[in-house]
N, CA, C and O atoms as a GROMACS GRO file, in nm:
protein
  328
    1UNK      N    1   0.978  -0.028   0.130
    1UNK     CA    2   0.931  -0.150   0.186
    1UNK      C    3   0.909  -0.247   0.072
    1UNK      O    4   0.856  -0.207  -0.032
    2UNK      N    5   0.949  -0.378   0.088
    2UNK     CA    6   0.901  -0.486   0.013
    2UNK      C    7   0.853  -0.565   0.009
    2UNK      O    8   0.924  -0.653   0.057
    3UNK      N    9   0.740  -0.612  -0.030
    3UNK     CA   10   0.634  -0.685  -0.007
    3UNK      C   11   0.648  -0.805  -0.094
    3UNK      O   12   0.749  -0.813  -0.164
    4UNK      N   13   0.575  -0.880  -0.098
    4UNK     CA   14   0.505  -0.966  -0.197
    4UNK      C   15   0.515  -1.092  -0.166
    4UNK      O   16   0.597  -1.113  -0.076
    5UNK      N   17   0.438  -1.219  -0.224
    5UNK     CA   18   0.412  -1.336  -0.177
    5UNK      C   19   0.456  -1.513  -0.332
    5UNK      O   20   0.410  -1.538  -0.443
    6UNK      N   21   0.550  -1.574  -0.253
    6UNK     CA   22   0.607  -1.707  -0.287
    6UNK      C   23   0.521  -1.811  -0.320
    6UNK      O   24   0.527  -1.908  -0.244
    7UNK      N   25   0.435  -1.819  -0.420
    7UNK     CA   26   0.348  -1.996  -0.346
    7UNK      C   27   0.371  -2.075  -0.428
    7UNK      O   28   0.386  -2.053  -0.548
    8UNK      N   29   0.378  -2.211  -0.355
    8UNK     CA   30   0.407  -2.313  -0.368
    8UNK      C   31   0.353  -2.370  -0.498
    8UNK      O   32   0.417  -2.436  -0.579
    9UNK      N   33   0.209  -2.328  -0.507
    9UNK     CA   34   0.180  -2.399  -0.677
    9UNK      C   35   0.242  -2.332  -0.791
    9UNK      O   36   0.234  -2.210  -0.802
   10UNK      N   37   0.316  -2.421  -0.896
   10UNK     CA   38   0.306  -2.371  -1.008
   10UNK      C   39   0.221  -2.280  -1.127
   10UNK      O   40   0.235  -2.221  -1.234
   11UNK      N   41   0.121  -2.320  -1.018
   11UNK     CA   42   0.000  -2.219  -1.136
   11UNK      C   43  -0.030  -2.114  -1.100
   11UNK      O   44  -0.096  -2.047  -1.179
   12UNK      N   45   0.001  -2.061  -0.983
   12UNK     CA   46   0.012  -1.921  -0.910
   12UNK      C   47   0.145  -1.819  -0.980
   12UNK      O   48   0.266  -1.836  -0.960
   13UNK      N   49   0.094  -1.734  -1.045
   13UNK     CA   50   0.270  -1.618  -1.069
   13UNK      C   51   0.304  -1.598  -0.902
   13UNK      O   52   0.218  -1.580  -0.815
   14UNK      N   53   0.445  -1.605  -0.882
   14UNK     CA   54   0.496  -1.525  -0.749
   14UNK      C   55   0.444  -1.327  -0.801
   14UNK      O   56   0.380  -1.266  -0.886
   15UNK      N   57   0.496  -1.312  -0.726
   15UNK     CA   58   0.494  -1.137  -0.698
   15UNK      C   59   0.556  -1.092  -0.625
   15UNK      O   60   0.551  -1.142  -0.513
   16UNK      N   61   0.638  -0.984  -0.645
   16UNK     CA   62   0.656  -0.845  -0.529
   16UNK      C   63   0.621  -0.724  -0.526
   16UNK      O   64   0.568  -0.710  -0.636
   17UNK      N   65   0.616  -0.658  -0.489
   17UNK     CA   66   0.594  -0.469  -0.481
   17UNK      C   67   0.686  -0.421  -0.414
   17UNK      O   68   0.733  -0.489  -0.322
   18UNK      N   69   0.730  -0.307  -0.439
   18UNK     CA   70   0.805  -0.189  -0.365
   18UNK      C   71   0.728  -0.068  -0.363
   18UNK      O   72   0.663   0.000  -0.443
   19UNK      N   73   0.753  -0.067  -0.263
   19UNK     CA   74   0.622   0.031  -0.205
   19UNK      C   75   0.655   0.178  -0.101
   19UNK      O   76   0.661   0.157   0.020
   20UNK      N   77   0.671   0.302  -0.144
   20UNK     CA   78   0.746   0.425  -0.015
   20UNK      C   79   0.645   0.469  -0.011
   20UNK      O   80   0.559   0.450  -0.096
   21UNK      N   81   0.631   0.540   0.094
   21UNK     CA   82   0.517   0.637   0.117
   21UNK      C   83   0.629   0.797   0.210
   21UNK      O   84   0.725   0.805   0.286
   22UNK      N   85   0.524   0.903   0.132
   22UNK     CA   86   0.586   1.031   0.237
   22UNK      C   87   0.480   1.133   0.271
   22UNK      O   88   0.383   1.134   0.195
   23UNK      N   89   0.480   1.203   0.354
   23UNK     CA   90   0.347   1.285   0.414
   23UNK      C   91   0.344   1.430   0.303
   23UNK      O   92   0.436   1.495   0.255
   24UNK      N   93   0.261   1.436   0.297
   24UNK     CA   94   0.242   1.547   0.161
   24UNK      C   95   0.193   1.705   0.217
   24UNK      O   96   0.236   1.818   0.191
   25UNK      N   97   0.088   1.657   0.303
   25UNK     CA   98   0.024   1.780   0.382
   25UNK      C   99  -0.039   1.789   0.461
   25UNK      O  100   0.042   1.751   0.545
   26UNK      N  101  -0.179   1.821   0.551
   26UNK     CA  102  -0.240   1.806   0.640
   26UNK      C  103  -0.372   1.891   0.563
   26UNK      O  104  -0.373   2.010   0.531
   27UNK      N  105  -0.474   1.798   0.548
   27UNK     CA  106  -0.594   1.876   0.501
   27UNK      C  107  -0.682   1.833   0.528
   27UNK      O  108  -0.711   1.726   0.476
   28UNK      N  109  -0.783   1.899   0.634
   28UNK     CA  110  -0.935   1.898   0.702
   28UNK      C  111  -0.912   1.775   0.791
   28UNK      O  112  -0.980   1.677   0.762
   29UNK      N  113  -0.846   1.769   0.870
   29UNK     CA  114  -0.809   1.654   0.965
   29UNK      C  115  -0.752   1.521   0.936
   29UNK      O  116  -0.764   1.422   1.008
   30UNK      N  117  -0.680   1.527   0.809
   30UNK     CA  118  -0.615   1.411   0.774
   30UNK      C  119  -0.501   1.458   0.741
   30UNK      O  120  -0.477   1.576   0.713
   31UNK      N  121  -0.395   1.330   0.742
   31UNK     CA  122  -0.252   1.318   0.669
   31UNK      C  123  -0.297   1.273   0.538
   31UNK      O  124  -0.404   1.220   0.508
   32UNK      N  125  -0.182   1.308   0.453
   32UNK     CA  126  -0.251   1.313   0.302
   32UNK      C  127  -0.093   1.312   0.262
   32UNK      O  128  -0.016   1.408   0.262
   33UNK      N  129  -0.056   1.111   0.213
   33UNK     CA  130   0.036   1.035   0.172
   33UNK      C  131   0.084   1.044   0.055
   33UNK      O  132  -0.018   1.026  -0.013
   34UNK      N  133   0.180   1.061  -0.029
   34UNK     CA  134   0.197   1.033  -0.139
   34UNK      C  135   0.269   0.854  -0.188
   34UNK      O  136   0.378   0.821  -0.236
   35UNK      N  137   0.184   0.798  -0.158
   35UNK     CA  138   0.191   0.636  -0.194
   35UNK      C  139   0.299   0.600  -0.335
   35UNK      O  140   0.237   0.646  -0.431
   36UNK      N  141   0.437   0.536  -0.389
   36UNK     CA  142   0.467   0.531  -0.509
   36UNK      C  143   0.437   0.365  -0.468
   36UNK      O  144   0.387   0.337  -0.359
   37UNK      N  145   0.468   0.276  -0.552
   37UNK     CA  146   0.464   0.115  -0.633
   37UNK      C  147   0.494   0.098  -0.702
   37UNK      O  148   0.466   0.151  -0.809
   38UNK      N  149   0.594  -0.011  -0.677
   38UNK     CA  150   0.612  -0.099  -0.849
   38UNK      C  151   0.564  -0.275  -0.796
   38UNK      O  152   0.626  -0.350  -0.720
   39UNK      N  153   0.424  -0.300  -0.876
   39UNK     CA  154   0.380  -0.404  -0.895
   39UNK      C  155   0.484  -0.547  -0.980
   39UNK      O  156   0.470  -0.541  -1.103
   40UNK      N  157   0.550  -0.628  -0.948
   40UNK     CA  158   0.616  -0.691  -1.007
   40UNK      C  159   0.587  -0.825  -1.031
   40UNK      O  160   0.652  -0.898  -0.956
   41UNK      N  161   0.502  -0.893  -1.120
   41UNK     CA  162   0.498  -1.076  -1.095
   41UNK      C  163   0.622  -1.110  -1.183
   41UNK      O  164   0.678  -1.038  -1.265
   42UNK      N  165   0.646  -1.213  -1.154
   42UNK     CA  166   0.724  -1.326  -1.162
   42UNK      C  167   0.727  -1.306  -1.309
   42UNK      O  168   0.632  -1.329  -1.384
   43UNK      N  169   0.900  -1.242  -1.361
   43UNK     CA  170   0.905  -1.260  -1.501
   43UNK      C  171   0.938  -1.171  -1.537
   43UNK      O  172   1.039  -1.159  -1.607
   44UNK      N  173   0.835  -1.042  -1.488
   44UNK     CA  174   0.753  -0.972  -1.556
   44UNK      C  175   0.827  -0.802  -1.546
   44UNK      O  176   0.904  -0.780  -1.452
   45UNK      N  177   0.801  -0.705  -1.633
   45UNK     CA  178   0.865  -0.603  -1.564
   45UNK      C  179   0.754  -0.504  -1.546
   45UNK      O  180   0.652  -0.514  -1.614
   46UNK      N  181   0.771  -0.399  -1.447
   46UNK     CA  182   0.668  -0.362  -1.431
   46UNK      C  183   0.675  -0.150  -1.421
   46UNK      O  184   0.773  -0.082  -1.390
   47UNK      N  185   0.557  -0.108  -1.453
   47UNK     CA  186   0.580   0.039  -1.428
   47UNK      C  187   0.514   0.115  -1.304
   47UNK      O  188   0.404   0.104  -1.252
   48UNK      N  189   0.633   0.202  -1.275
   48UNK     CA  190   0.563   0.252  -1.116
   48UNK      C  191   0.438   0.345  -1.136
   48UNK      O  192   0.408   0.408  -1.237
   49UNK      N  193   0.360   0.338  -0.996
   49UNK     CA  194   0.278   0.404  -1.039
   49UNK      C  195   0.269   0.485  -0.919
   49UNK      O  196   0.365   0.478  -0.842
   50UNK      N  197   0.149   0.578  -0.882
   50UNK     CA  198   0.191   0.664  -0.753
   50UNK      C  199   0.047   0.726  -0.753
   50UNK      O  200  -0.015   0.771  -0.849
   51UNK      N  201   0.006   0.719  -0.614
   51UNK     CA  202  -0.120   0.821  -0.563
   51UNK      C  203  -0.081   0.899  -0.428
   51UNK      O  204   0.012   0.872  -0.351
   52UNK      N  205  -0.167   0.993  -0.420
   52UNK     CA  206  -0.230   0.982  -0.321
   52UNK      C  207  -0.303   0.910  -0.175
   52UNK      O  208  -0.336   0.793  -0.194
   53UNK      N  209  -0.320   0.940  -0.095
   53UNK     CA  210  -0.403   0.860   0.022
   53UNK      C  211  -0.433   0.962   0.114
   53UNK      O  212  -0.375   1.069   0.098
   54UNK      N  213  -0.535   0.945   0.236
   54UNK     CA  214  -0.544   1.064   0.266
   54UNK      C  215  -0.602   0.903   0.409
   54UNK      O  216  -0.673   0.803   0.397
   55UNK      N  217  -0.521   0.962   0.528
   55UNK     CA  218  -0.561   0.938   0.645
   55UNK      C  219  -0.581   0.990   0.819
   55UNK      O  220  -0.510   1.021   0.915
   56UNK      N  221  -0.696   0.977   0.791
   56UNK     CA  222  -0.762   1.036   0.954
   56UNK      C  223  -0.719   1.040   1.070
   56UNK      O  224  -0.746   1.118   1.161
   57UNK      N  225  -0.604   0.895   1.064
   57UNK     CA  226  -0.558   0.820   1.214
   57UNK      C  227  -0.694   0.769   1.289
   57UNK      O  228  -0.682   0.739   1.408
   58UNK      N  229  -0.833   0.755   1.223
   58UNK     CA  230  -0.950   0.693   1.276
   58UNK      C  231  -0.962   0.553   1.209
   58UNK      O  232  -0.978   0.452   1.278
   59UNK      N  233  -0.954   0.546   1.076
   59UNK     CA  234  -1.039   0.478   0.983
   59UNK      C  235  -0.950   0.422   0.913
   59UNK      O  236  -0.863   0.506   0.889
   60UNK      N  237  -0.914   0.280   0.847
   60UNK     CA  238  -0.789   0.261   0.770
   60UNK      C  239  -0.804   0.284   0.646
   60UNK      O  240  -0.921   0.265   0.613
   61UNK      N  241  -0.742   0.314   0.566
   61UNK     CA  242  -0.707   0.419   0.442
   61UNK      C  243  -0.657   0.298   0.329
   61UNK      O  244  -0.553   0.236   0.350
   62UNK      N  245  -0.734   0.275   0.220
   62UNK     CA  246  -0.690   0.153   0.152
   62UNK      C  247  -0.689   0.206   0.032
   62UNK      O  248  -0.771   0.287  -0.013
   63UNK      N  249  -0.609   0.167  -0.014
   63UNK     CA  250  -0.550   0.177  -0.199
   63UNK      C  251  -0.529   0.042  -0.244
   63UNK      O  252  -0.441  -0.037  -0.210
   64UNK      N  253  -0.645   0.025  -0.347
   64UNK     CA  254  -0.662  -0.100  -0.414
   64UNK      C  255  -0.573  -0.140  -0.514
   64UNK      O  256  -0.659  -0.175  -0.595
   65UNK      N  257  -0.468  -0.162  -0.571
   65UNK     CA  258  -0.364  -0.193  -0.686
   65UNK      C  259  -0.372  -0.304  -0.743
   65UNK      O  260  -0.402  -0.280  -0.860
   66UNK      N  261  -0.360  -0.429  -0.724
   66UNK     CA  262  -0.432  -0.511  -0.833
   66UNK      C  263  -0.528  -0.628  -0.699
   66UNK      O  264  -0.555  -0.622  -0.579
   67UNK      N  265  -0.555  -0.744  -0.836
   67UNK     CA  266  -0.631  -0.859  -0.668
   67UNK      C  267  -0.569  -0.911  -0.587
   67UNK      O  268  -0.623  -0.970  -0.494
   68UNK      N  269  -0.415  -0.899  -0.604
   68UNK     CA  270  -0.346  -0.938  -0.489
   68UNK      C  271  -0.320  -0.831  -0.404
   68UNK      O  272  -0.339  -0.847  -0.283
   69UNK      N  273  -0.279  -0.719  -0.448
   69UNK     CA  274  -0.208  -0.627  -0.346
   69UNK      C  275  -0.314  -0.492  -0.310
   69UNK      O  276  -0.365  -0.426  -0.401
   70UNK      N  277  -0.337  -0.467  -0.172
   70UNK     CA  278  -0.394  -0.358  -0.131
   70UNK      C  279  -0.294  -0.260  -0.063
   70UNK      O  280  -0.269  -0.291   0.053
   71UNK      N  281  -0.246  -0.176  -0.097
   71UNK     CA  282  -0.160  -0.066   0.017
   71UNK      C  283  -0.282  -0.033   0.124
   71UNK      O  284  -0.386   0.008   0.072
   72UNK      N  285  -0.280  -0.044   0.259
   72UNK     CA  286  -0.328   0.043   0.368
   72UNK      C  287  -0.250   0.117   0.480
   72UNK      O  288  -0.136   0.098   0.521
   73UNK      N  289  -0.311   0.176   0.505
   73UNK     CA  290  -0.254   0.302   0.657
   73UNK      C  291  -0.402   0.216   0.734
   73UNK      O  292  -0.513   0.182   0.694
   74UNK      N  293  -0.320   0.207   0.872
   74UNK     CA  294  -0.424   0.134   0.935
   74UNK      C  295  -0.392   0.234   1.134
   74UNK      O  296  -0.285   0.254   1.191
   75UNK      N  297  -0.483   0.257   1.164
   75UNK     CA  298  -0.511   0.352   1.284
   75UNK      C  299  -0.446   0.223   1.421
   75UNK      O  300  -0.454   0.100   1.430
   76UNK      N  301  -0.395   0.312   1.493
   76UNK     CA  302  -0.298   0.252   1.556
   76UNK      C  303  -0.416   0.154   1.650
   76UNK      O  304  -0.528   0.201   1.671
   77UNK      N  305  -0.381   0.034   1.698
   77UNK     CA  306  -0.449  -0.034   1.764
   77UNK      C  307  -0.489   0.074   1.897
   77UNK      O  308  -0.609   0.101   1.897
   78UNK      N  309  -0.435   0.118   1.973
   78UNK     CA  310  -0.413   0.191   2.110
   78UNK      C  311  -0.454   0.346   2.100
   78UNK      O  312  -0.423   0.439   2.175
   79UNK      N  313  -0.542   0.346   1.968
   79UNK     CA  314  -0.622   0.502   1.957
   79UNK      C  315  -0.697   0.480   1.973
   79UNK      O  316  -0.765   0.578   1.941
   80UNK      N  317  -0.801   0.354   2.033
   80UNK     CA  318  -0.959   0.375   2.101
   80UNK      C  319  -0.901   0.421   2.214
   80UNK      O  320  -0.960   0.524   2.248
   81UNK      N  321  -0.808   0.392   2.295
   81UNK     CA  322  -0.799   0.441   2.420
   81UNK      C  323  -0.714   0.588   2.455
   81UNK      O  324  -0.608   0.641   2.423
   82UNK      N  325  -0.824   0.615   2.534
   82UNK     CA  326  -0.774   0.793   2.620
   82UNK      C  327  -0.763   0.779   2.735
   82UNK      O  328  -0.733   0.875   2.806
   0.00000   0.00000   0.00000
C-alpha cells in the first residue's frame, strides 16, 4: 500500500510510505501483524523498518512512525453489532 501526502506550501517536505502488512500468529486473543515501511520525504532516501502489531479486532492498534505517519488496524465499524 502507498500512502503519503502532496501540500501545496513550499515549506512543507511532501512524503510517501510503503507500507505491507502479513499475519504472523494468533496469541491470547489477538492477530499479531508483522507491519514493514519505508518512510520517504521529498528528496530524501529512506530505510525500511518493520514491527510488530498485535490486534484484538476490538480496539484499534496504532504504530507511531514519525509526526506525520501513524500505521493503524482499526476494528471493523459493524463489530458492535450481533
Amino acid at each position: 500500500m502507498r500512502t503519503g501526502f502532496d501540500y501545496t506550501d513550499d515549506s512543507k517536505r511532501d512524503w510517501k510510505a510503503d507500507i505491507k502488512w502479513s499475519f504472523v500468529r494468533r496469541e491470547g486473543g489477538a492477530d499479531v501483524y508483522r507491519v514493514e515501511w519505508k518512510f520517504i520525504e521529498e528528496n530524501d532516501s529512506s530505510v525500511p523498518n518493520s514491527a510488530e502489531l498485535s490486534f484484538d479486532g476490538v480496539s484499534p492498534a496504532k504504530l507511531p512512525v514519525t509526526d506525520q505517519l501513524i500505521i493503524s488496524i482499526e476494528p471493523d465499524a459493524s463489530s458492535d453489532e450481533v
